[in-house]
Steps between C-alpha positions, in 0.01 A plus 500: 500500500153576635283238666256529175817383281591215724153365526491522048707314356377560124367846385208338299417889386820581335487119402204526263580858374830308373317205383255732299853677340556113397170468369544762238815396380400119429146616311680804279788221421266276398318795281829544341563146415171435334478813320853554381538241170204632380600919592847379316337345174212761443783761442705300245746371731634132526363267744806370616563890602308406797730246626764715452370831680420242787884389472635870526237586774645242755824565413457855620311398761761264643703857511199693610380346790765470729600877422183580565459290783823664673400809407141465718744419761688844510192626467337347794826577705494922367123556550380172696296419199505227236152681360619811288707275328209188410241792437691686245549118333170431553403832297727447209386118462156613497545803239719288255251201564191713362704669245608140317191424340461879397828463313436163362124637395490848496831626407435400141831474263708743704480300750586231381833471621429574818277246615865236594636780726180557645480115586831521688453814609201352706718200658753746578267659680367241706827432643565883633244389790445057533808420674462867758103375570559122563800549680298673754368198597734470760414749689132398506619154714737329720754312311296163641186611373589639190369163242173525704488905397659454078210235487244759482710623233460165365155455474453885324795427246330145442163631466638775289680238243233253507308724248775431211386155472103500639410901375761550207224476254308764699784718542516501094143601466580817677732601263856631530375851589229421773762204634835725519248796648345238815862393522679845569160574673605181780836610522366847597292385711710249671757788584194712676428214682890385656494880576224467685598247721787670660741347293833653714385342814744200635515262798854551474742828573379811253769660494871281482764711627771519227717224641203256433515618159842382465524211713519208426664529202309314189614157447573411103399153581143597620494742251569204217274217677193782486575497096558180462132419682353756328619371202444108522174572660344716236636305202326154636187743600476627167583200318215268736265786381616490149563079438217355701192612270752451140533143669216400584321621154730250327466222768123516593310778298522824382243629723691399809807734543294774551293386757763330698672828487221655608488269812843537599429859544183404690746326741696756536204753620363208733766384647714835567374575844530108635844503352597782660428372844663187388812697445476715814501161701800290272695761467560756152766261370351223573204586370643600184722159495168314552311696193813405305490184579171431326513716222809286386318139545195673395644647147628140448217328558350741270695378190294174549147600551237358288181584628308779598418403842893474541575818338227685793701314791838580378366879444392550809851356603684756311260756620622386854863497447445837300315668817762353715812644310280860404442554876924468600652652167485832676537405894806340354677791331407762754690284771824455290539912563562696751138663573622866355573339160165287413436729190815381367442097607165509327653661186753249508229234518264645221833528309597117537095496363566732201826268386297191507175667326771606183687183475140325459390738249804484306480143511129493414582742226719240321342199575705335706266371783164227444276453783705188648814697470364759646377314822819348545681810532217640715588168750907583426383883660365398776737299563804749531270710669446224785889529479548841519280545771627247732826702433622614861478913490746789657303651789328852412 
């Protein structure tokens, strides 16, 4: 290793190319999710059809992303590059994204029909290249610096997402075309820019003999803690972002779940980088332990709130505990891998992810969860997570 990679220990470059490849994903997700009730039931179909596309998107995507993931990693070990592979992802997502609302506008009658494979055609898409760019990650940072590094991916995701609840009205006004057309235009965008920032470049060994490859052997056990993580972590994530402003409408005011969703992504931007450090200095896990910590107390404290200036305090709470967790989800599964095989322990992670997201749907779908309920499970996540994660792993 040269003098210039022992003085560095994060590649801030390749850092905020990959953070920028995070960027477009959050803001054309949240496109999607605004837009596609409304693309559903101004062709005739069934609102609950939503629900259910969302239901048969994650459950491919649970399959998708950690055979897409593995495959970035035989492609990284054949031609020392992870970047074909996210490109030609990036391309598709972009093409199908821009040709959605042409189906659902455009395409008149005949196309009708179309416009539900289109939809998952798009997901489908999405996961040829997230888990191959992310994964990269850990190349871009020693393992001990690698929550200071994913929380610049933190703050661009965040900032990203905060427009669903502070710019979703805006984002209507454009109208599907203009919206889908800035969104595929960002993801285009965001691939120009990862490319330009050197995105091969490592502080570790470029190019692992073939006995790295191979050894150490993947360990089941890390392999099923990642998923279990990913999974217990994304279904309290989602369901904090999904309870908290149903809750507080019926506890305080209407008015009030919006904003204080709008705050806990707020957090999340502000607090990312401090966080980060934070992490660098406790420790990944427990960093992560300490972010689940308060989420827990935090979501229970929540079910009791009944004012608005405790509703802002406990936000900012979540928002804390959120940031925490956000900036070690990834840290976490890249170091339960051997290094050749992160593709494949970030598509196990986004997989655990996909799981939770299409158990809540379904379960949102057929009523089965009010905004207490919901909170309790959220606590009941992070709980196992805690668990999971204090779960001793097999050296990789």
């Amino acid at each position: 290793m040269n003098s210039m990679a022992k003085s560095q220990r994060v590649l801030w470059q390749q850092v905020c190319g990959l953070a920028a490849v995070q960027g477009a994903i959050a803001l054309t997700w949240v496109i999607y999710n605004l837009y596609l009730v409304d693309l559903l039931t101004q062709q005739g179909f069934p609102k609950p059809l939503a629900t259910t596309l969302l239901i048969i998107e994650n459950i491919l995507g649970a399959l998708m992303e950690p055979l897409m993931g593995s495959l970035s990693d035989k492609t990284q070990h054949w031609v020392g590059s992870r970047f074909p592979q996210i490109a030609l992802g990036i391309l598709l997502a972009a093409i199908t994204f821009t040709a959605i609302p042409i189906v659902a506008i455009g395409g008149g009658a005949a196309l009708r029909p179309v416009l539900p494979f289109a939809l998952v055609a798009w997901a489908l898409a999405m996961t040829v290249f997230r888990a191959p760019a992310l994964s990269l990650l850990g190349r871009y940072a020693f393992a001990s610096d690698l929550p200071q590094a994913a929380a610049v991916l933190t703050l661009v995701g965040s900032a990203a997402g905060a427009t669903a609840p502070l710019a979703n009205q805006f984002i209507l006004n454009l109208g599907a075309g203009t919206a889908f057309a800035i969104g595929s235009g960002v993801l285009l965008l965001a691939a120009m820019v990862l490319q330009k920032s050197n995105p091969n470049r490592s502080l570790h060994s470029q190019s692992p003999s073939p006995a790295v490859i191979t050894s150490p052997p993947l360990s089941w056990l890390n392999l099923s803690l990642v998923f279990g993580v990913g999974m217990t972590t994304a279904l309290g994530f989602r369901l904090v972002l999904q309870m908290v402003p149903a809750l507080l409408n019926s506890q305080i005011q209407p008015s009030t779940g919006p904003l204080i969703s709008g705050l806990i992504f707020i957090t999340l931007v502000v607090a990312a980088l401090p966080c980060g450090v934070l992490s660098v200095r406790l420790g990944n896990r427990r960093g992560m332990g300490l972010g689940l910590a308060i989420l827990v107390i935090t979501c229970g404290l929540m079910l009791g709130v009944q004012t608005t200036g405790q509703a802002i305090v406990l936000a900012i709470a979540l928002g804390l505990g959120l940031t925490l967790l956000s900036n070690g989800t990834l840290p976490y599964a890249l170091s339960m891998v051997p290094p050749a095989k992160g593709g494949l322990g970030t598509g196990i992670y986004f997989s655990g992810g996909a799981v939770a997201f299409s158990l809540l749907a379904s379960a949102t779908q057929r009523g089965w969860l009010s905004p207490s309920g919901g909170m309790l499970i959220s606590m009941a996540s992070f709980a196992i997570a805690a668990v999971l994660l204090s779960a001793k792993p097999r050296p990789t």
